[in-house]
N, C-alpha and C positions, 0 to 999 in steps of 0.2 A: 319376125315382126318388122327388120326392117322394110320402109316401101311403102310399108302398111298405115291405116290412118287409124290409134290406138279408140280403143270404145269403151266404155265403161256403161254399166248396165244399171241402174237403180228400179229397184218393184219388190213390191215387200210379200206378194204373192209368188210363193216360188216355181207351180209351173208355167206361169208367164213370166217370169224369171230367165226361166231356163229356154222354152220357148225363142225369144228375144235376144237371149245369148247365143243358141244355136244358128240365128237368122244372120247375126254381124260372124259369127266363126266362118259359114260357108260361102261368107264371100270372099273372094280372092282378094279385093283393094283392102279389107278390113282387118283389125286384127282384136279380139275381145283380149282385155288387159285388166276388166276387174267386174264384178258383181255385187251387188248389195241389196240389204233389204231391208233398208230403214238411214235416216239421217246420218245417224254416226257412225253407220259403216260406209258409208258414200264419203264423209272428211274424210276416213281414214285411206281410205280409197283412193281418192283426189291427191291426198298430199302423196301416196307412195308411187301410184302410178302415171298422174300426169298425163290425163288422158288427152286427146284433141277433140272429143264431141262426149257426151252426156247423154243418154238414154234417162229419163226419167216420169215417172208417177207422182200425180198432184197429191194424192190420197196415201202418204207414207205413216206408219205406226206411232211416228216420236216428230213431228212434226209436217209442215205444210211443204209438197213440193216447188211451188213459186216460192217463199225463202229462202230454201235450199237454194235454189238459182241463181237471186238475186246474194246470197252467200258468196256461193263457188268463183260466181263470175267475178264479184269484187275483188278476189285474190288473182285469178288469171283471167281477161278479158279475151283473149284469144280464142278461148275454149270457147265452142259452138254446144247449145243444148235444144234438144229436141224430145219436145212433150209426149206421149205415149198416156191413154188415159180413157174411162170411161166417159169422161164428161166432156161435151160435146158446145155445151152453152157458150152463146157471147161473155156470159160473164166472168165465166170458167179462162174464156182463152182472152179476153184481156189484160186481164191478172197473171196470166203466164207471160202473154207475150212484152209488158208492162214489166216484169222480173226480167226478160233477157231471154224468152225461147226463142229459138229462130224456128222452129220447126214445132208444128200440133197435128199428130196422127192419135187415132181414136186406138182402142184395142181389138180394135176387128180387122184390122190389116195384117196382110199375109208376111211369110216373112220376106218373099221376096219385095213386095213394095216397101216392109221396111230399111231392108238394106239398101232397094234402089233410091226413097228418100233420104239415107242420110248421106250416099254420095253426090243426090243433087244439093243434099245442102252444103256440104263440103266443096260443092262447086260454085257456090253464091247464094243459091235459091232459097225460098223461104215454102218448104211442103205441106202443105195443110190439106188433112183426111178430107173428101169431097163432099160429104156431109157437112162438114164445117163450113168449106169454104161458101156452100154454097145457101145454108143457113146464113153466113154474115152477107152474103149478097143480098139476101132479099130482105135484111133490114137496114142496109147500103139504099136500096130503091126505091123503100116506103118509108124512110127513117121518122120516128116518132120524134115533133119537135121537143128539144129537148128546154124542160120545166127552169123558170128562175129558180135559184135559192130559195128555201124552203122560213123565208124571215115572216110571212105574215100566215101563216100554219097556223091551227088551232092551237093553245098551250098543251093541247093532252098528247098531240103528235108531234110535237116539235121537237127536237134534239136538244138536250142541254150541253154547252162545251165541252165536258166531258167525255159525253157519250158520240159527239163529234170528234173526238180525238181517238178512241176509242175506233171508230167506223172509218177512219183514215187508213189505221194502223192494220185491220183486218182488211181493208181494200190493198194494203202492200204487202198483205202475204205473212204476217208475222203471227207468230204462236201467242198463246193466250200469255204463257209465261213470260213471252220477248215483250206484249204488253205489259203484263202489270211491273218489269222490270222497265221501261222504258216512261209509264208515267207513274211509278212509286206506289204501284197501290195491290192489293191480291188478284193473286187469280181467281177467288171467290169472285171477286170485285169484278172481275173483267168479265166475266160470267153473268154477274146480275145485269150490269151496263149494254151486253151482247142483245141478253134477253129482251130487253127495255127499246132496241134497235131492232129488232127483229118485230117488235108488236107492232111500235111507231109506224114501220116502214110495210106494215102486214105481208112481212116475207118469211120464210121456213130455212134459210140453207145461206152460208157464205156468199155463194154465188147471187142468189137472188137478192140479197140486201148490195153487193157492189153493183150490180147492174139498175135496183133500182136508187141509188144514192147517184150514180152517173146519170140516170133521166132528171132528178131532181138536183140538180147541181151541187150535189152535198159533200163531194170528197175532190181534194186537191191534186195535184200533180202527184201521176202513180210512177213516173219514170226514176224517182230517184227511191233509194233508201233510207 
């Protein structure tokens, strides 16, 4: 392993699991040093093996993979993490790359293009699947001007503080549970308040309620924790 740049695998589906692992094994710069398939085996992972880059899935079992990120990285910044994922959307790879990805390839890359992105990203670069990239280009060229705050909204759709606090905390990636522990109140709770934002905002999916809370000015700085 020495030489080698250590990799760590997170995907909670294990044969793209395995897959993904075999892709960083048969490269020669690389050397796979851990697997997992879900949150808590990714700490436990992180703390024993110390990896240099992050393979990781948005969509893990026991939590959000942008947390986990915006987790791991808190404790070692060094460590490079690159997104691997079905989801494709702006609002999907804001929120990742807003946690700390440096890297968003889709699940349809082979394994060589995996291995060869994450030696470009170990070389500086930031690889993003061409789907992607090329999706955020063409809302880069036509960009939708983006809406004031949402203060003179009818009362039936407007946010009440809470459920803005609430739509912050889900636009940074945090579990329903890091919710209701972070403003004191249930997970039932954060659930009912979720729902209430999702009608308001007549969106269906995580994704779709942060991208539209970004066109209508409704959530604050995603760079921090």
């Amino acid at each position: 392993m020495s030489g080698k740049s250590r990799v760590l695998v997170v995907e909670d589906d294990a044969d793209t699991r395995e897959r993904l692992s075999r892709a960083v094994a048969a490269d020669p710069d690389l050397a796979l040093c851990g697997q997992a398939g879900s949150c808590a085996e990714a700490r436990r992972a992180f703390a024993a093996q110390q990896p240099q880059v992050v393979l990781i899935d948005l969509g893990l079992p026991d939590g959000h993979g942008a947390a986990l990120i915006r987790e791991l990285s808190a404790q070692d910044s060094s460590v490079l993490f690159m997104v691997i994922t079905v989801f494709g959307d702006e609002a999907h790879v804001i929120e990742a790359i807003a946690a700390g990805a440096s890297s968003y390839l889709l699940k349809d890359a082979s394994a060589p293009q995996v291995a060869r992105a994450i030696r470009e990203m170990l070389a500086g670069g930031s690889p993003i699947s061409p789907g992607v990239a090329r999706y955020l280009l063409q809302r880069l060229q036509a960009p939708a001007a983006p809406k004031a705050p949402d203060t003179a909204a009818d009362p039936a759709t407007r946010l009440s503080a809470r459920e803005s606090d609430v739509l912050n905390l889900v636009a940074k990636g945090y579990a329903y549970a890091e919710i209701g522990a972070a403003l004191d109140i249930s997970v039932n709770t954060v659930g009912s308040h979720v729902k209430q934002i999702y009608r308001k905002l007549a969106v269906r999916s995580r994704g779709e309620a942060v991208f539209e809370a970004i066109q209508r000015g409704l959530i604050g700085d995603l760079s921090g924790r």
